[in-house]
N, CA, C and O of each residue as an XYZ file, in Angstrom:
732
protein
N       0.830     -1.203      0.000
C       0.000      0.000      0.000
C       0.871      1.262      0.000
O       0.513      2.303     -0.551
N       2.427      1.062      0.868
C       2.972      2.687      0.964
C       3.626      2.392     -0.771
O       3.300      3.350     -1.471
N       4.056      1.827     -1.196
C       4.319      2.027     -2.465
C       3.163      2.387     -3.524
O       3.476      2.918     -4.589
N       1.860      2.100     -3.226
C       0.619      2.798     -4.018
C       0.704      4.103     -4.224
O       0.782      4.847     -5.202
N       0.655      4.247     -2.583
C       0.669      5.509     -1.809
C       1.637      6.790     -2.760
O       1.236      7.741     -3.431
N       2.956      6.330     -2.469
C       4.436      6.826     -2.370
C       4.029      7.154     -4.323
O       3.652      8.280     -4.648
N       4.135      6.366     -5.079
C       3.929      6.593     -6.339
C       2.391      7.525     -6.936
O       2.346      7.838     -8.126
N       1.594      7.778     -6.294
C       0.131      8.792     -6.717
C       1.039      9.872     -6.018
O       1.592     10.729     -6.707
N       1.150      9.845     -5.032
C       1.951     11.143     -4.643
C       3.052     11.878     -5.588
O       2.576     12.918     -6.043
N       4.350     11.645     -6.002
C       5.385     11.729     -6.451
C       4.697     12.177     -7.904
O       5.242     13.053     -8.575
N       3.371     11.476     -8.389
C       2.987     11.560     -9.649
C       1.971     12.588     -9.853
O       1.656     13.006    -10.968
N       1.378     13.056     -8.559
C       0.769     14.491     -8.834
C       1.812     15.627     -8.832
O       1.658     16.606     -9.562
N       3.170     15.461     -7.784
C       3.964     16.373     -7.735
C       4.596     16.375     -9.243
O       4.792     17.507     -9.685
N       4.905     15.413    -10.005
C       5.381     15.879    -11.538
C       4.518     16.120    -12.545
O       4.994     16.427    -13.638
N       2.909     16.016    -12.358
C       2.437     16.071    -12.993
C       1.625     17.885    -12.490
O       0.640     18.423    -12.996
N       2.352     18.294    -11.574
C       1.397     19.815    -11.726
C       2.937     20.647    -11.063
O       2.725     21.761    -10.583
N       4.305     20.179    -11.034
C       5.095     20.916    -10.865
C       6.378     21.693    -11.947
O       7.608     21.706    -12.006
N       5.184     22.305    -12.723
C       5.969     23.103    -13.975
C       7.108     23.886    -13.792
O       7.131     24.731    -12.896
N       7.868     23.740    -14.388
C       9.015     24.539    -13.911
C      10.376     24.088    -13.905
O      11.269     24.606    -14.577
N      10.577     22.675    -12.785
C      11.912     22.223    -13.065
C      11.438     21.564    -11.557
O      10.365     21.494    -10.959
N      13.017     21.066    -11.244
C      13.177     20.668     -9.535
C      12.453     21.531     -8.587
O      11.590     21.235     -7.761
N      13.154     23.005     -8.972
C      12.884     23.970     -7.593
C      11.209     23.775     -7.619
O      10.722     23.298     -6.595
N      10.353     24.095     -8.661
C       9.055     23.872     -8.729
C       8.841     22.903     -7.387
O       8.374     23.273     -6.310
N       9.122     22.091     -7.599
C       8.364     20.039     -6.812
C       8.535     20.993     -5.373
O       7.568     21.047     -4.612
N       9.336     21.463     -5.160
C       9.151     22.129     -3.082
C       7.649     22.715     -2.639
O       7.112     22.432     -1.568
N       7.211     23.374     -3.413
C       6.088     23.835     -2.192
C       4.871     22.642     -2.359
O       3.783     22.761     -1.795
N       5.194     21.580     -3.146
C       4.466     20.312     -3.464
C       5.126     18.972     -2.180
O       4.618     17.929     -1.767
N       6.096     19.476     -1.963
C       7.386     18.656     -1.068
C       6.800     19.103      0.134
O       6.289     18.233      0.839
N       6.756     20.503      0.596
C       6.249     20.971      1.662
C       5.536     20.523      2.046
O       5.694     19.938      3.118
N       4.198     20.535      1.327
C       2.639     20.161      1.022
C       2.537     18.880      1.683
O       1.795     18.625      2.632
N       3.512     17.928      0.986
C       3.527     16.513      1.476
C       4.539     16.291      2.671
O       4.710     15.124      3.024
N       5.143     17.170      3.248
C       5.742     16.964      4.855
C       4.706     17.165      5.611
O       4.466     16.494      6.614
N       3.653     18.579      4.982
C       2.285     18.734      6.213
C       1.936     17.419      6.718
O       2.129     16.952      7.841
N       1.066     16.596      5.090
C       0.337     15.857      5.223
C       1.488     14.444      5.656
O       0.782     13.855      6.475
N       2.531     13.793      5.581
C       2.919     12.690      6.087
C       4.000     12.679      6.951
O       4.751     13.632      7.161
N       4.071     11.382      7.536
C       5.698     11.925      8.140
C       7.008     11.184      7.385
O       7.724     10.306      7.865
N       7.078     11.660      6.371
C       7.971     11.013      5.342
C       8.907     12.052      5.443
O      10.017     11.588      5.705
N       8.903     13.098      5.355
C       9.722     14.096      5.314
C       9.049     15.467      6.411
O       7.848     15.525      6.673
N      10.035     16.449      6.928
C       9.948     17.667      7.278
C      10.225     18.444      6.686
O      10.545     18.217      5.519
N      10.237     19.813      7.234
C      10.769     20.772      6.593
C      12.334     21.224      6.491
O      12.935     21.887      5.645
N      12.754     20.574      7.734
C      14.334     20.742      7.642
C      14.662     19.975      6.984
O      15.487     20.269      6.120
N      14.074     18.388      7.110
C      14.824     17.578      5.930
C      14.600     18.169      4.546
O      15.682     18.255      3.964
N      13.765     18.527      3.945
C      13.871     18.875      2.461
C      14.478     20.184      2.956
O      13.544     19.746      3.628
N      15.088     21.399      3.363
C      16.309     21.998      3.263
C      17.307     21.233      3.206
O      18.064     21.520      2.279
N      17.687     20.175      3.966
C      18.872     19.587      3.966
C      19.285     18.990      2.332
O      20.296     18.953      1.630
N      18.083     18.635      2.246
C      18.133     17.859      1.026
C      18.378     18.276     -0.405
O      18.902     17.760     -1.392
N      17.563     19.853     -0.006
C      18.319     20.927     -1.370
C      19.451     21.200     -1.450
O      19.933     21.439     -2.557
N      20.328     21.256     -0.134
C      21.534     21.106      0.179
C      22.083     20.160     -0.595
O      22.459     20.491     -1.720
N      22.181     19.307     -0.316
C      22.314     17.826     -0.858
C      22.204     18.073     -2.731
O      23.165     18.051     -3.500
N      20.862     18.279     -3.072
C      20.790     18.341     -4.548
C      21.724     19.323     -5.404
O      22.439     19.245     -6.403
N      21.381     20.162     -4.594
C      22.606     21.260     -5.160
C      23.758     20.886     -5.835
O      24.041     21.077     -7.018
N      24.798     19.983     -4.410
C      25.635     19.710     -4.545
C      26.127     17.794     -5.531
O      27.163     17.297     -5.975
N      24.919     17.439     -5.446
C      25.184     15.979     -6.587
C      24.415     16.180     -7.191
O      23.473     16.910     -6.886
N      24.668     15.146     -9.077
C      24.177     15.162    -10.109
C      22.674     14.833    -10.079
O      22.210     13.881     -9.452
N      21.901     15.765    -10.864
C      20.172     15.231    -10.587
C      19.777     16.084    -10.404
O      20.412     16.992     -9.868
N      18.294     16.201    -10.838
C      17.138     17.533    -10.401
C      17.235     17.026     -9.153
O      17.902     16.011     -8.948
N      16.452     17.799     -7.979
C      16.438     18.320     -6.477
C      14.908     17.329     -6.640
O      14.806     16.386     -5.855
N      14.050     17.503     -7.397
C      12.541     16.796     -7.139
C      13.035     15.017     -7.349
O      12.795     14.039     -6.641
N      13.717     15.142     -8.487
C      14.289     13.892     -8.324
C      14.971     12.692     -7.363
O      14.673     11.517     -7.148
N      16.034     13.581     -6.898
C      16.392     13.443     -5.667
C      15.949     13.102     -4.464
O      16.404     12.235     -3.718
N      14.924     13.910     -4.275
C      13.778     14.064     -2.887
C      12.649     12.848     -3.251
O      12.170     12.265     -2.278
N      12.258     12.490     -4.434
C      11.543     11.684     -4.532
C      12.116     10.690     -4.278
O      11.301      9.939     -3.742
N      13.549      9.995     -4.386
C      14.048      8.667     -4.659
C      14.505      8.803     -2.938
O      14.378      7.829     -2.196
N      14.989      9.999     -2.486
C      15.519     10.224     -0.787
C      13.633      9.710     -0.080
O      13.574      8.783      0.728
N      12.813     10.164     -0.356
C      11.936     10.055      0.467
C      11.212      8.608      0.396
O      10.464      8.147      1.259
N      11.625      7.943     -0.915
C      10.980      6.742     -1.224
C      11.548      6.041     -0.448
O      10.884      5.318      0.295
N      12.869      6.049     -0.398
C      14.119      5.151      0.397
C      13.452      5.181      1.543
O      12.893      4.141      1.891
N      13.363      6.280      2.322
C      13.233      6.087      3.833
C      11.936      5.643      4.034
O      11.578      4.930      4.972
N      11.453      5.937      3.421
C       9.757      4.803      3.550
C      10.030      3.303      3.049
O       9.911      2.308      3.765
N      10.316      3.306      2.046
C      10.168      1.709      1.781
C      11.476      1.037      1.179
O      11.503      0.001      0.515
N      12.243      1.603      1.439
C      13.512      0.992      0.999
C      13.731      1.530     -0.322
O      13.288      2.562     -0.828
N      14.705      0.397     -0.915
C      14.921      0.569     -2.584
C      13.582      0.245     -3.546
O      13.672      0.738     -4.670
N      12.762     -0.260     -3.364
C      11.455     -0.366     -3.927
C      10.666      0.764     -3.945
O       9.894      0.963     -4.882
N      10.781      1.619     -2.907
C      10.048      2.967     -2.216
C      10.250      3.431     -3.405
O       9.415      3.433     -4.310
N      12.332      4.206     -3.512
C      12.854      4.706     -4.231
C      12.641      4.864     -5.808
O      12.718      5.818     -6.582
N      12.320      3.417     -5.950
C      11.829      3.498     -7.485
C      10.985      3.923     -8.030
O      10.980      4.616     -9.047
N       9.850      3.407     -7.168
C       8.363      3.601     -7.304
C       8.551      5.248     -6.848
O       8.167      6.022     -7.725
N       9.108      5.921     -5.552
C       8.633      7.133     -5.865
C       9.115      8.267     -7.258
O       8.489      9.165     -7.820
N      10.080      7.885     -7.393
C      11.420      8.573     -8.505
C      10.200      8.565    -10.099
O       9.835      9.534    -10.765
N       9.788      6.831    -10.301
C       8.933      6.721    -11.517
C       7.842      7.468    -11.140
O       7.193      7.726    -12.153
N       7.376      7.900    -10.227
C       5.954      8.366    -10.048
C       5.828     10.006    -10.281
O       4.824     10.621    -10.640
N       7.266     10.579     -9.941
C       7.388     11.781    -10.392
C       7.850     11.811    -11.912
O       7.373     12.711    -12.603
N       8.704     10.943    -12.478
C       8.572     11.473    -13.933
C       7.694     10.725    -14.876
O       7.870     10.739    -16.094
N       6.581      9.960    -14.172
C       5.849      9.756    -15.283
C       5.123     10.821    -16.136
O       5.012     10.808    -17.362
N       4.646     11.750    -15.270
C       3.999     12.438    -15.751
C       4.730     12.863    -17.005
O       4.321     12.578    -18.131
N       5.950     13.633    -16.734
C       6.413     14.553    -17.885
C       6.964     13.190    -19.176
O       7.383     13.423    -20.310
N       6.879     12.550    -18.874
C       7.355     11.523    -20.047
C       5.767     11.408    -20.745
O       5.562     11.967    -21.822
N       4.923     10.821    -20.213
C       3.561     11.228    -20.562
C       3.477     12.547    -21.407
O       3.333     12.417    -22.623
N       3.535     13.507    -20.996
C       3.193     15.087    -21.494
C       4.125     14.889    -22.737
O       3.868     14.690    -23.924
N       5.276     15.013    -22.057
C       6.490     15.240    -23.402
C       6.165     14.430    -24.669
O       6.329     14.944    -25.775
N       5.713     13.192    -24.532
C       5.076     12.151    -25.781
C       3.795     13.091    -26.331
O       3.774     13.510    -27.489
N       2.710     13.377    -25.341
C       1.609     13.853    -25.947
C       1.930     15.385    -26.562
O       1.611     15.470    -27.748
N       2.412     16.423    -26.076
C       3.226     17.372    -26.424
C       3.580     17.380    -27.894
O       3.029     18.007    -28.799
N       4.888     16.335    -27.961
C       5.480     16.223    -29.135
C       4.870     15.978    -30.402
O       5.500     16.391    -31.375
N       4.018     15.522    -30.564
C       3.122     14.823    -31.375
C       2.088     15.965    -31.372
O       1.750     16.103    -32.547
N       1.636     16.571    -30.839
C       0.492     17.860    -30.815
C       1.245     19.372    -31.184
O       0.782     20.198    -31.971
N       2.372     19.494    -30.499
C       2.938     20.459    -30.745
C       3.215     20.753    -32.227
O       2.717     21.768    -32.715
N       3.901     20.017    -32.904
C       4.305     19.932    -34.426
C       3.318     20.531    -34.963
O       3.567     21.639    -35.437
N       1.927     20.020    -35.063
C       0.800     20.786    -35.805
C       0.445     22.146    -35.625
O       0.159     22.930    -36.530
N       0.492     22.476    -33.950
C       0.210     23.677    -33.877
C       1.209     24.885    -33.232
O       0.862     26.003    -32.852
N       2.427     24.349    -33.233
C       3.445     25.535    -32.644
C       3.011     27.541    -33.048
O       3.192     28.575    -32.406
N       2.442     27.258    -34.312
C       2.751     28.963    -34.604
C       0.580     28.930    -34.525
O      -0.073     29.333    -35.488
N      -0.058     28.422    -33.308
C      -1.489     28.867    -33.306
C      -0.930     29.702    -31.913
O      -0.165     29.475    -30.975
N      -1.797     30.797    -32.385
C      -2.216     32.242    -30.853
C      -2.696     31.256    -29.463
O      -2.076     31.378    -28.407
N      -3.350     30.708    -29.535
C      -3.835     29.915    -28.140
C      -2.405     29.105    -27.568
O      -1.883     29.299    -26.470
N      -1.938     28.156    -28.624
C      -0.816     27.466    -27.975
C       0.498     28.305    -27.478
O       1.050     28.062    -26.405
N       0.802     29.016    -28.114
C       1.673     30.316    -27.485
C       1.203     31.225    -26.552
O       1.981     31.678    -25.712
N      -0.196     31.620    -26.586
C      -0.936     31.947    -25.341
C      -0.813     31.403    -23.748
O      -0.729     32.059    -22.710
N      -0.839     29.711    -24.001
C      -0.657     29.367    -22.901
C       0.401     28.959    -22.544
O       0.686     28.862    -21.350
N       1.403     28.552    -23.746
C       2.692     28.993    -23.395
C       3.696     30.260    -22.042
O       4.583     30.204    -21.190
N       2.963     31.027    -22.536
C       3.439     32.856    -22.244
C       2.760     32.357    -20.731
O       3.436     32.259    -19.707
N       1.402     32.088    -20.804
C       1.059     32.018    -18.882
C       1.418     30.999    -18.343
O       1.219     30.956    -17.129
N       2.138     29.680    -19.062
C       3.056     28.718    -18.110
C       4.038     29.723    -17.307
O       3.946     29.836    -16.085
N       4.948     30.417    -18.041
C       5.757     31.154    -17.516
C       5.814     31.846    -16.575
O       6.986     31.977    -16.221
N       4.968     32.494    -15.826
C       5.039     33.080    -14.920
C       4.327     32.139    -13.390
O       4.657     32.121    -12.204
N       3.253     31.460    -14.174
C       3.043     30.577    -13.342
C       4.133     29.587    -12.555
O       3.965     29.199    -11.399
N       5.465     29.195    -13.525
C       6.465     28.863    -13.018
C       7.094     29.618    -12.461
O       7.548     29.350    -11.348
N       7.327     30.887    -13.119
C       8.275     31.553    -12.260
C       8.044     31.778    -10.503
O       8.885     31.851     -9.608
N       6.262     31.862    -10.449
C       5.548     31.857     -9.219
C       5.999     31.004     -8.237
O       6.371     31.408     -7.136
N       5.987     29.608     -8.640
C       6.268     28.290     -7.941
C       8.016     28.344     -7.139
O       8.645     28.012     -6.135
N       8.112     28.936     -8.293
C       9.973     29.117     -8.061
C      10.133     29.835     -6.763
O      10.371     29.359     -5.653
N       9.975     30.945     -7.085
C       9.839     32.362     -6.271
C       9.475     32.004     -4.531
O      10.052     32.199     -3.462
N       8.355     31.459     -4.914
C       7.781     30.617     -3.407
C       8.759     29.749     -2.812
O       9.083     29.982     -1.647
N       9.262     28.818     -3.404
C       9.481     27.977     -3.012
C      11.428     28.333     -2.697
O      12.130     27.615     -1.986
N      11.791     29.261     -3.246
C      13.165     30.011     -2.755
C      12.691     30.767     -1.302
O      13.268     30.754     -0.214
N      11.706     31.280     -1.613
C      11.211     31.900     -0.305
C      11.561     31.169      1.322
O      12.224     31.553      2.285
N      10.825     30.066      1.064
C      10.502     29.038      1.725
C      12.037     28.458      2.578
O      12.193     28.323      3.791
N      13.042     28.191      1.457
C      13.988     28.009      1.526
C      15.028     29.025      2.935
O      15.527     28.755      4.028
N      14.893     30.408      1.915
C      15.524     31.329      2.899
C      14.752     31.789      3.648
O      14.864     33.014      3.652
N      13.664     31.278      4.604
C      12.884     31.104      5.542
C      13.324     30.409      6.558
O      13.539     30.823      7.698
N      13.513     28.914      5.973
C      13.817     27.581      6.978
C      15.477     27.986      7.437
O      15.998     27.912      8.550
N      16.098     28.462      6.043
C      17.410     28.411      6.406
C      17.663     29.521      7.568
O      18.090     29.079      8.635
N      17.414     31.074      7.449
C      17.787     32.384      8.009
C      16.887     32.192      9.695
O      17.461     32.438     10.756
N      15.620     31.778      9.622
C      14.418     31.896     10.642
C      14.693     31.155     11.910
O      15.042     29.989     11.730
N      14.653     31.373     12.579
C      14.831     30.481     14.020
C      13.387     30.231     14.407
O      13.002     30.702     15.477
N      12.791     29.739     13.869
C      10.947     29.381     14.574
C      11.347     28.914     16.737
O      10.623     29.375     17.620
N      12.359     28.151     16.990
C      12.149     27.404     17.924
C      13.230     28.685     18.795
O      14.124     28.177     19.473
N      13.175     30.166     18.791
C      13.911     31.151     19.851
C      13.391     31.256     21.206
O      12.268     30.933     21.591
N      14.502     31.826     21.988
C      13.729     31.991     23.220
C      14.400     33.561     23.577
O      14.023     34.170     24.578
N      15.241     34.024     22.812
C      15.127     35.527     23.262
C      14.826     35.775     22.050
O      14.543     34.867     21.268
N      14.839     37.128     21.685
C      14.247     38.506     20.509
C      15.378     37.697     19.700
O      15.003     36.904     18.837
N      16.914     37.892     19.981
C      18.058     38.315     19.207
C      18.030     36.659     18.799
O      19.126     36.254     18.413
N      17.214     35.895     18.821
C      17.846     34.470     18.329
C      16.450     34.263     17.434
O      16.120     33.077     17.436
N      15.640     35.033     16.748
C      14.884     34.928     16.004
C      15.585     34.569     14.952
O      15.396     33.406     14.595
N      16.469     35.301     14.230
C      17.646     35.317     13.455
C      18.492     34.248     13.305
O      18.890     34.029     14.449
N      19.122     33.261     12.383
C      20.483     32.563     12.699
C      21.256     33.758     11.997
O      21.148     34.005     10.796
N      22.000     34.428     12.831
C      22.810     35.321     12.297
C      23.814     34.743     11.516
O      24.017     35.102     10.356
N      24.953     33.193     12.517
C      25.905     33.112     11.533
C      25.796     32.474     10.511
O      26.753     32.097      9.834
N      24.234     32.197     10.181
C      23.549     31.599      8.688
C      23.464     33.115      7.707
O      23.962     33.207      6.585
N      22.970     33.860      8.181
C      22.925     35.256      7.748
C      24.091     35.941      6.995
O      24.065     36.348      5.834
N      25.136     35.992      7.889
C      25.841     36.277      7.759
C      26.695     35.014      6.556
O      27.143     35.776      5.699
N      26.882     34.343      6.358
C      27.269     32.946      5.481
C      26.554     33.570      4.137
O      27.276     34.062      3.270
N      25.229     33.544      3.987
C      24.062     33.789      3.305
C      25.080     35.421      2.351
O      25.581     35.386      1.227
N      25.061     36.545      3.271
C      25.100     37.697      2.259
C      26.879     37.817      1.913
O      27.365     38.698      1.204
N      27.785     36.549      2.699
C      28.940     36.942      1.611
C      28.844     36.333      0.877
O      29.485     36.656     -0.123
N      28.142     35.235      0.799
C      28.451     34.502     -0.374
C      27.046     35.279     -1.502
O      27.353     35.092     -2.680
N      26.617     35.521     -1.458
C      25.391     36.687     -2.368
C      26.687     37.224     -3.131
O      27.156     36.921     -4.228
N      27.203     38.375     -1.888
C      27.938     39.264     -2.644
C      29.376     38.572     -3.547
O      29.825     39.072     -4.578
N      29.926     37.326     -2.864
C      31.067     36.715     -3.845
C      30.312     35.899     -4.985
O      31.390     35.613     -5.505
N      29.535     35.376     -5.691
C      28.381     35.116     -6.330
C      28.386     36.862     -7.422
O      29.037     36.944     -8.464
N      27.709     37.805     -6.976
C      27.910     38.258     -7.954
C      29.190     39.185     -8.440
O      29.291     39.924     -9.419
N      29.800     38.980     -7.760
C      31.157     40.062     -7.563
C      32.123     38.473     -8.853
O      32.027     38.538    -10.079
N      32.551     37.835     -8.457
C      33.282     37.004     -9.334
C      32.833     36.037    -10.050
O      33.656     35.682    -10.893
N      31.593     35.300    -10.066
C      30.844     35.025    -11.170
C      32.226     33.853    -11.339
O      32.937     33.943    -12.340
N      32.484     32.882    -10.377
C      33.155     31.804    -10.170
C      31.858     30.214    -10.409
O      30.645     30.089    -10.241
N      32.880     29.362    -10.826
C      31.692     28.082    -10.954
C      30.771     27.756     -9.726
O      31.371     27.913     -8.663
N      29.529     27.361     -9.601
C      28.657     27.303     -8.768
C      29.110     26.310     -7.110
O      28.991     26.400     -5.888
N      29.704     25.352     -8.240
C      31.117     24.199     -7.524
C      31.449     24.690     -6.377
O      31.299     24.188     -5.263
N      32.100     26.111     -6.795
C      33.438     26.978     -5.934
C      32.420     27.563     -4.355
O      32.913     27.747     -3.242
N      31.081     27.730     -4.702
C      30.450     28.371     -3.367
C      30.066     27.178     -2.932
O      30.135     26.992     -1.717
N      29.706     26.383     -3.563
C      28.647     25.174     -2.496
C      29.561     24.259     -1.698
O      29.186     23.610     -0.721
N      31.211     24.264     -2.368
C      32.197     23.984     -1.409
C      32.545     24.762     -0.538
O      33.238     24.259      0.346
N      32.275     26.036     -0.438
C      33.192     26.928      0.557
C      32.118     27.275      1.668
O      32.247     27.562      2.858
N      30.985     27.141      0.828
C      29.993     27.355      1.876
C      29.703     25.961      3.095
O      29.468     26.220      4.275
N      29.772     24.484      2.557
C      29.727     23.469      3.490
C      31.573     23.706      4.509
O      31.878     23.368      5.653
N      32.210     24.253      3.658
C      33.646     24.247      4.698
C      33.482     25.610      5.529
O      34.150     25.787      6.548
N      32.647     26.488      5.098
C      32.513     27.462      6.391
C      31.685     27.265      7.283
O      31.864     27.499      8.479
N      30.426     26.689      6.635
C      29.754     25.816      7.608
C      29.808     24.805      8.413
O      29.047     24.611      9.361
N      30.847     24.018      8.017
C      31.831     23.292      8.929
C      32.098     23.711      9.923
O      31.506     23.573     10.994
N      33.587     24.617      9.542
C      33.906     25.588     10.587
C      33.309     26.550     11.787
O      33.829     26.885     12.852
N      32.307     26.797     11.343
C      31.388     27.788     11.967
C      30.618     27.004     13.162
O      30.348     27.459     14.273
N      30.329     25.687     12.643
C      29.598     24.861     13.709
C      27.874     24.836     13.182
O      27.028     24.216     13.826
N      27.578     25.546     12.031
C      26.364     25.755     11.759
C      25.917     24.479     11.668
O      24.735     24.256     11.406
């Protein structure tokens, strides 16, 4: 049954998360409310994680969350359940698209995928530098804040756009300052 389960799940999240990886999070969220398969720190950790190895982040989280539910069977079943959809679409797509690429309606809804993704995105970065910066569990004013997350957070912003170095170069320096730091 959790493999029924684990696969309708994974397969609504690819089948209504336009956009890419970052999209599948506020669908990821959605499904930490409702199960205890995942939290909210674990899927931060886990973007962590995606960031840094080969693979979309929804991908990832689907085959990470399948695992810890049902093993390597979980994994499969959840991983296939998120890309069925777009293998589905992309077949029906391909075959529909050809006929009508240059009609006003299909470029119409083209143009409002776009922002609709960009929406999902937007949120779901939000979300991100929420869990990461926010201290929900403080007990004075000044620890609302993780400052030395904060602080981590705007040099690397500013070395990011100041040297425009491979993505590689921060997501290493950032786990070795985070190391260091004790974060």
């Amino acid at each position: 049954m959790i493999l029924l389960l684990l696969f309708a799940e994974f397969f609504k999240i690819g089948l209504f998360s336009i956009g890419g990886g970052l999209a599948t999070l506020p669908f990821l969220y959605q499904l930490a409310d409702k199960y205890d398969w995942l939290t909210p720190e674990i899927i931060v950790d886990m973007i962590a994680v995606s960031e840094a190895t080969p693979g979309a982040i929804g991908v990832n989280m689907a085959t990470y969350t399948g695992y810890q539910c049902a093993g390597i069977p979980g994994a499969v079943i959840a991983t296939l359940g998120l890309i069925c959809p777009s293998i589905i679409i992309i077949l029906i797509v391909a075959r529909i698209l050809q006929a009508f690429k240059e009609n006003r309606i299909v470029k119409s809804v083209f143009s409002g995928l776009r922002p609709a993704a960009t929406g999902l995105i937007a949120a779901a970065g939000f979300g991100v530098i929420t869990l990461s910066l926010y201290n929900p569990s403080f007990s004075e004013w000044y620890e609302i804040i993780r400052w030395k997350e904060c602080l981590l957070f705007a040099v690397l912003f500013f070395l990011i756009y100041k040297f425009k170095k491979h993505p590689i170069v921060y997501i290493v320096a950032a786990g070795v300052a985070g190391g260091l730091a004790g974060l």
